[in-house]
N, C-alpha and C positions, 0 to 999 in steps of 0.2 A: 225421207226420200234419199233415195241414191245414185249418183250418177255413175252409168254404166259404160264404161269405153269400150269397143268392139273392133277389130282389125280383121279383115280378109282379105280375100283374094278371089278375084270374078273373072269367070272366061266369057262373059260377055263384053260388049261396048259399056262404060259407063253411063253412058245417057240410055240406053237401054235397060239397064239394070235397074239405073235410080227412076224411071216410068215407069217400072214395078212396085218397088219402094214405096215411090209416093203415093201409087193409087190402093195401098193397104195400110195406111195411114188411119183411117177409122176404124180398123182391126187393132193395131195396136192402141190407140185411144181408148175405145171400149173398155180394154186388159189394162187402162192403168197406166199405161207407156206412151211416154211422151219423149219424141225428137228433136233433139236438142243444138243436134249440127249434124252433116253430113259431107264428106267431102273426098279425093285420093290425093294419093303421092304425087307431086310434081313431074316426077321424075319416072314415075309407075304408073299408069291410072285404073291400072287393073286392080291394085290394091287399096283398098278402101278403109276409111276409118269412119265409124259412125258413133254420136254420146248420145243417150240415151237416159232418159229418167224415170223411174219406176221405184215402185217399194223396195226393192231388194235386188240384189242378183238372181236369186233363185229366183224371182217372177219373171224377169226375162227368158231364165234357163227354162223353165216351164212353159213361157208362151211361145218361144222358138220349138220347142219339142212337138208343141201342140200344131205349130202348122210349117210341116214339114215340107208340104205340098207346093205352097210358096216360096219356102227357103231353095227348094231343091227346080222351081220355076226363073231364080236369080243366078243361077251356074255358080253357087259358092265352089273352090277350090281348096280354100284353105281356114277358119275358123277360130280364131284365141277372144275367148271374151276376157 
């Protein structure tokens, strides 16, 4: 397994965002991917860091590719896996 760190950045509220997040929680489950922490910058909250456990990187890169429709329902800005 591998743990996957992820950094962005949301033009949404954070608590907005992450009642997204969590309620696709059985989507990532399903695929393999499990959440490992979630949280932002103190000093930012718009940028987010989220660990993630999964097979590979490439599974992640795969099931973010696969549902874009939610990704793009989060207001990502800015994306460095």
């Amino acid at each position: 397994m591998a743990t996957v760190y992820i950094t962005f950045e949301i033009s949404k509220d954070f608590e907005d965002w992450k009642e997204i997040f969590d309620d696709d929680q059985d989507n990532l489950n399903e695929n393999g991917i499990e959440t490992l922490a979630v949280g932002y910058e103190l000093d930012n909250p718009s940028k987010v860091r989220i660990a993630l456990s999964a097979e590979s990187l490439e599974a992640v890169q795969e099931f973010m590719q696969g549902n874009n429709e939610t990704i793009e329902a989060v207001s990502y800005t800015h994306l460095t896996l």
